[in-house]
C-alpha positions in Angstrom: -20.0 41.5 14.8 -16.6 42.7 15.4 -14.0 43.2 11.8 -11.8 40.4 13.6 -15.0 38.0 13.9 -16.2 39.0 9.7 -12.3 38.3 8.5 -12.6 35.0 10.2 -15.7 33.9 8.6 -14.3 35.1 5.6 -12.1 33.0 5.1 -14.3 29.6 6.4 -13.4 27.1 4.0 -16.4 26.8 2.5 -15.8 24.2 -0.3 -14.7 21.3 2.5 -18.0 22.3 4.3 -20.1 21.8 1.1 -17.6 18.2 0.4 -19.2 17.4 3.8 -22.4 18.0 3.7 -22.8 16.0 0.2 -21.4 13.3 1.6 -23.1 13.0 4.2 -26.7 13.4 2.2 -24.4 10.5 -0.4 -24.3 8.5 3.3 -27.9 8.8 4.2 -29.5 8.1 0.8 -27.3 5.1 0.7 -28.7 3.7 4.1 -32.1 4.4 3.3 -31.4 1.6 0.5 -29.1 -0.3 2.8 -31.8 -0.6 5.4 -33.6 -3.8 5.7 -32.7 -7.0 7.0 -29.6 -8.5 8.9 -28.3 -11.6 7.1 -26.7 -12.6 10.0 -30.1 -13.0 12.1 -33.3 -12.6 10.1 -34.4 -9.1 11.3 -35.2 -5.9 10.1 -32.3 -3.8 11.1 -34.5 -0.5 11.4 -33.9 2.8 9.6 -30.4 3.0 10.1 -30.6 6.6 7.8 -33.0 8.2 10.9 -30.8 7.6 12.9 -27.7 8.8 11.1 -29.8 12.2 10.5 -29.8 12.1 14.6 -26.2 11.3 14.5 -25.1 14.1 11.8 -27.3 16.7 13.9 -25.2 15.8 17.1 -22.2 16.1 15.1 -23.2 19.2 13.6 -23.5 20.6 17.1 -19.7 19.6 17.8 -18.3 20.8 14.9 -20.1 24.8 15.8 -18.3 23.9 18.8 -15.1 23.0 17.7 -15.5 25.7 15.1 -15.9 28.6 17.4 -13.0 27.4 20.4 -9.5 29.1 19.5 -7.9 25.9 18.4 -4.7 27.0 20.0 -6.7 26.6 23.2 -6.5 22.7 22.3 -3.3 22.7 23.4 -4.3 22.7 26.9 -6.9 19.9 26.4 -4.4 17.4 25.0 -3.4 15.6 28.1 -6.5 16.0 29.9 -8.4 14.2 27.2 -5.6 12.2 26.6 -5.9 10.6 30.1 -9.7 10.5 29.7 -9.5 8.7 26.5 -7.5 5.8 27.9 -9.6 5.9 31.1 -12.8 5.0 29.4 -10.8 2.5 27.7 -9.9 0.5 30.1 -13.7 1.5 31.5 -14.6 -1.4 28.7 -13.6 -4.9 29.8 -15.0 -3.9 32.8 -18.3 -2.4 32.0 -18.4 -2.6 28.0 -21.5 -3.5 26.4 -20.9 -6.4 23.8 -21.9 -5.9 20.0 -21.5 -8.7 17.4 -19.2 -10.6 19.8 -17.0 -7.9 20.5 -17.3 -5.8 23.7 -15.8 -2.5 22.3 -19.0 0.0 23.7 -20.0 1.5 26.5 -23.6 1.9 27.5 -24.7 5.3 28.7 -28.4 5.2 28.7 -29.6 7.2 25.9 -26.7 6.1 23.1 -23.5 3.6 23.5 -20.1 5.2 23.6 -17.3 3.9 21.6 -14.1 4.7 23.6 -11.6 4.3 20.6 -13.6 7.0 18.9 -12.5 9.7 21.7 -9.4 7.8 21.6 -8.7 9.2 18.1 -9.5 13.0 19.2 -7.1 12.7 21.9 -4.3 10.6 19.8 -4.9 13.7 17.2 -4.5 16.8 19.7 -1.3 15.2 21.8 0.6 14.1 18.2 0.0 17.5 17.1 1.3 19.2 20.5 4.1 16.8 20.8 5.5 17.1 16.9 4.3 21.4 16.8 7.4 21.8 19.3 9.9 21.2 17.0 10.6 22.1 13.2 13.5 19.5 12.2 13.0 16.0 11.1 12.4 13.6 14.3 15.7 11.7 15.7 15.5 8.5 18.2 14.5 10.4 21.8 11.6 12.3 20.2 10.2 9.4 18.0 10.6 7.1 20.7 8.4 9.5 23.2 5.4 9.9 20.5 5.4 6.3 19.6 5.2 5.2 23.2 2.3 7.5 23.8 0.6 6.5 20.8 0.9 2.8 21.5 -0.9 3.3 24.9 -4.3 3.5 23.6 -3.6 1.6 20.2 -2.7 -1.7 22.4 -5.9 -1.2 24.7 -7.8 -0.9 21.8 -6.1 -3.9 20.0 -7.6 -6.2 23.0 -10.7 -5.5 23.3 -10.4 -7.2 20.2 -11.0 -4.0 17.2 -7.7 -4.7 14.8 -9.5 -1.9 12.6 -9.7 1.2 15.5 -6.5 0.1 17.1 -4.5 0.6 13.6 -6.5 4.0 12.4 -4.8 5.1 15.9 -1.2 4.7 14.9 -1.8 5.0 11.0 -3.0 8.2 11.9 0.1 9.0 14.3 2.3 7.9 11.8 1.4 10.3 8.9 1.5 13.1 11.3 5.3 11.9 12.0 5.8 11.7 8.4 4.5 15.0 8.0 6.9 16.5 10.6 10.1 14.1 8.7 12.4 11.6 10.2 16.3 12.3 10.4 18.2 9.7 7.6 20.1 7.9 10.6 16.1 6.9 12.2 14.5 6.4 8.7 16.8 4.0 7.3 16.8 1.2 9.9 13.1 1.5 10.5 12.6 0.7 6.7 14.7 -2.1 6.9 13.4 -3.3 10.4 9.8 -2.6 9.3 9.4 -5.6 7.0 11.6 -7.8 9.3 9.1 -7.1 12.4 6.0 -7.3 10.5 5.5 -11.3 10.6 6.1 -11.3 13.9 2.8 -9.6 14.6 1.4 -13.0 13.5 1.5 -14.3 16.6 -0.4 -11.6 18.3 -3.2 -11.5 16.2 -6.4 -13.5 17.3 -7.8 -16.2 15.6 -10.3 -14.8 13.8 -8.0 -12.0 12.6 -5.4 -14.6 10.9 -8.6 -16.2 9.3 -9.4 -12.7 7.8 -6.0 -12.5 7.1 -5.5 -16.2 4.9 -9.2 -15.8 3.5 -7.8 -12.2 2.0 -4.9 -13.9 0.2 -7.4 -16.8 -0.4 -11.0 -16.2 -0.2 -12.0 -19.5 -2.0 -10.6 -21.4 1.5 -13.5 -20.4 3.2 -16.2 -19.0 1.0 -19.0 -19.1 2.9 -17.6 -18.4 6.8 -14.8 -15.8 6.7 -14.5 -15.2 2.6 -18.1 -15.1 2.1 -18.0 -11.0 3.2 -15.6 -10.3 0.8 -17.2 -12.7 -1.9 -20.6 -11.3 -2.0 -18.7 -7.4 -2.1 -17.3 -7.9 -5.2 -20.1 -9.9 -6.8 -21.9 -6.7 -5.7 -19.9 -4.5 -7.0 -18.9 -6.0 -10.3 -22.7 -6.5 -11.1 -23.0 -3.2 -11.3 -20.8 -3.3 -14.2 -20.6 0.5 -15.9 -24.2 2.4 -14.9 -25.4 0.2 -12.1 -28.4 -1.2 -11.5 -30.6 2.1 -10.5 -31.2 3.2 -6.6 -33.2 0.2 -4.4 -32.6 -2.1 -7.1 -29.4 -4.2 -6.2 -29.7 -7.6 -5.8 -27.3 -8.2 -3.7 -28.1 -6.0 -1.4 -31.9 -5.7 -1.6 -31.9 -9.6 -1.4 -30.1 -10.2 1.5 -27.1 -11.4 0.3 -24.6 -8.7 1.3 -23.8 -8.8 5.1 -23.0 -5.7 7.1 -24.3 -3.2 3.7 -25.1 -0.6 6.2 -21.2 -0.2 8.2 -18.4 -1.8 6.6 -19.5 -2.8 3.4 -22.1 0.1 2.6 -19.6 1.2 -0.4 -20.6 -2.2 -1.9 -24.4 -1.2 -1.7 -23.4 2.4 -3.2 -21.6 -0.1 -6.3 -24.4 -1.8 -7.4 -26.7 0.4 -7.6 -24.7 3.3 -9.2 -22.0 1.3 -10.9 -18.8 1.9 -12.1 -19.4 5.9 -12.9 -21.0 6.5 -9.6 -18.1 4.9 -7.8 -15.6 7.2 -9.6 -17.5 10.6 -9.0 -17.6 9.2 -5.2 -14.3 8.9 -5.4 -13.9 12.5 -6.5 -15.8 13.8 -4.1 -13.4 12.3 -1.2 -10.4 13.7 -3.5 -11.1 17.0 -3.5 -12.4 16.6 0.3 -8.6 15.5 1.3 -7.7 18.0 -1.0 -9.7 20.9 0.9 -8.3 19.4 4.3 -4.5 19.5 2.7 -4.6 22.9 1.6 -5.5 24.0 5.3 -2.3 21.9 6.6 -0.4 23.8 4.3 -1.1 27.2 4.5 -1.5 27.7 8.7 -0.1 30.0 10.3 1.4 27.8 13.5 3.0 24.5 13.7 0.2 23.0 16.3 -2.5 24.2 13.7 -0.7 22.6 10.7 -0.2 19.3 12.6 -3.8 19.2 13.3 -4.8 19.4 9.7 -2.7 17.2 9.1 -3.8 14.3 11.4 -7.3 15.3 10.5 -6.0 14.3 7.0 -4.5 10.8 7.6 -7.2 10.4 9.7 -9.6 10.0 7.0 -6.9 9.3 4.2 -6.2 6.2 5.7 -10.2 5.2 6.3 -11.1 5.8 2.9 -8.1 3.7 1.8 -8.0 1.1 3.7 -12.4 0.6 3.8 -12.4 0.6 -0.3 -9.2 -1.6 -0.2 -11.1 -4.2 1.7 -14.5 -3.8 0.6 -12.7 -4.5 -3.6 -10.7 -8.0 -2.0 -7.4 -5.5 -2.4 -6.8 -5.5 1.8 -7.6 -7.9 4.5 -11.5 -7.2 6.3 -10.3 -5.1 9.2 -13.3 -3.4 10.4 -12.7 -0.1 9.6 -16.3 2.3 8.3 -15.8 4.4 5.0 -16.6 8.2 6.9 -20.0 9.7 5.9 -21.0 6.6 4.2 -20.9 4.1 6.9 -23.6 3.7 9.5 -22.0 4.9 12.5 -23.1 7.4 15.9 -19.9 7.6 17.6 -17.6 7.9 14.3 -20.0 10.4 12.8 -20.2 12.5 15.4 -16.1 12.6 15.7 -16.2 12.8 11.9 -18.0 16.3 11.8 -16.1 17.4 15.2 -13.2 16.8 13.4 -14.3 19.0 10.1 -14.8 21.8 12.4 -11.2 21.6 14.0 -9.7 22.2 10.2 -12.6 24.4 9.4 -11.0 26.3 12.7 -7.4 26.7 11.7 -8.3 27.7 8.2 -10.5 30.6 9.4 -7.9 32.0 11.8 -4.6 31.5 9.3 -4.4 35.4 9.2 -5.4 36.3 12.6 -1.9 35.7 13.9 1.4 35.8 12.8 3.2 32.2 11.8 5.4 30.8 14.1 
């Protein structure tokens, strides 16, 4: 092993890889309680935590990947997978497999492909090589450019219908704006425009989106059809009051009452059972992990490395957020899986792939000179 090849491993960051790997073991104990039966249908739903063990090991071999590849090489993969990404995309009303009553997958034989997943790799590598080429807060021309790239795969993702992927696209384009800084003469109308455009997206919703939507601000108007997800999550939850009930013995979950305990609302499962303390040292654990990912944004050495921390930031910031918000009643039922925890092949394995990226420019922050 070369000096060049010991300094990088020096300086892996080794706390975000620990973060990882104990949420992910958090995840998979969780789902072996989680697994059971569908509400929705009757069935068993299998061991869902087998099969996230498959998942974390394919994801494990992406993130060696992504850990060893030069990420200043990504630069030259940003369009390609760009164009890729939206090609499978539109691959899906065509040939998408439908799930649930939504047709966002694509079936490859051996596993099903989620297309917005990819989507998210490629929406992180061309913000970051569009915002790394300049220093100074945004103005009109440039803002305009990375919005209408970012809206591309956001609005075929938005139709398919997944409200949930389609937002984590831009959300996560728009921290990484954010991050770069707007000039005062773009900032200020978009603030004031912001909350003037926002009802309009009313009408483009579908229906069962603006039932989510009037169920969040009252769930009592439908409690057992739309409302009763949210219901049964925070009667979960607030059963299990300070302690929790003890592993495999929530009532909630273990008796069927709590629909989709093993995606969206696995947090709910992890509530009951480990209560109001559990929930808080969770929470601490994804602290520190943005923390960790942060930290790397901050201290690399070249603008297209800090902008990928960065997204890889917002990325999950905004999942973590957003997932708790709607699994307490605090946000409308979107969709979107709380990483690690949720049951997930496509988003685990991008998940980890995405760890190594930041793993990647923290190792390599004194290889080369800042620029």
């Amino acid at each position: 092993m070369s000096p060049m090849d010991r300094r990088m491993l020096y300086h892996i960051n080794w706390p975000l890889l620990g973060l990882v790997a104990l949420l992910f073991a958090v995840g998979v104990v969780n789902l072996y309680s989680a697994s059971g039966f569908r509400i929705e249908t009757g069935q068993a739903m299998g061991a869902f935590y087998k099969k996230q063990l498959i998942w974390g090991l394919m994801g494990l071999g992406g993130m060696v990947a992504f850990l060893f590849l030069d990420y200043r090489h990504l630069k030259t993969l940003a369009w390609p997978l760009f164009v890729v990404s939206v090609l499978l995309l539109l691959c899906v009303p065509l040939f998408g497999k439908t799930i649930y009553g939504a047709k966002r997958w694509l079936d490859l034989g051996f596993f099903n492909l989620q297309p917005s997943e990819v989507a998210k790799i490629s929406m992180l590598l061309i913000g970051a090589k569009l915002l790394s080429r300049g220093s100074r807060p945004m103005g009109w021309g440039e803002l305009l450019l990375v919005l209408l790239v970012g809206l591309v795969p956001a609005g075929l993702i938005v139709i398919q219908p997944d409200l949930g992927s389609g937002l984590s696209v831009l959300l996560l384009l728009g921290g990484m704006i954010l991050y770069r800084g707007l000039r005062k003469n773009v900032l200020r109308p978009l603030l004031l425009l912001g909350p003037l455009l926002l009802p309009l997206s009313w009408f483009f919703l579908h229906d069962y989106q603006k039932r989510r939507i009037l169920t969040f601000l009252d769930p009592s108007t439908d409690p057992l059809g739309s409302g009763y997800h949210i219901n049964q999550s925070q009667i979960a939850i607030g059963s299990g009051q300070i302690w929790g009930k003890g592993y495999l013995a929530g009532t909630q979950s273990q008796l069927r009452f709590l629909p989709e305990k093993h995606t969206d609302f696995a947090i709910a499962v992890f509530g009951e059972e480990w209560g109001f303390i559990g929930a808080i040292i969770l929470l601490s654990l994804f602290s520190l992990f943005l923390y960790q990912i942060f930290v790397t944004a901050s201290v690399a050495k070249d603008r297209f490395g800090s902008y990928l921390a960065a997204g890889v930031f917002f990325y999950f910031f905004w999942q973590i957020l957003i997932n708790m918000g709607m699994v307490l009643g605090l946000m409308p039922v979107v969709g979107i899986p709380l990483p690690f925890i949720s049951y997930g092949g496509s988003a685990m394995v991008v998940n980890l792939c995405l760890i190594g990226v930041v793993v990647n420019v923290s190792m390599r922050r004194f290889v080369f000179k800042r620029s």
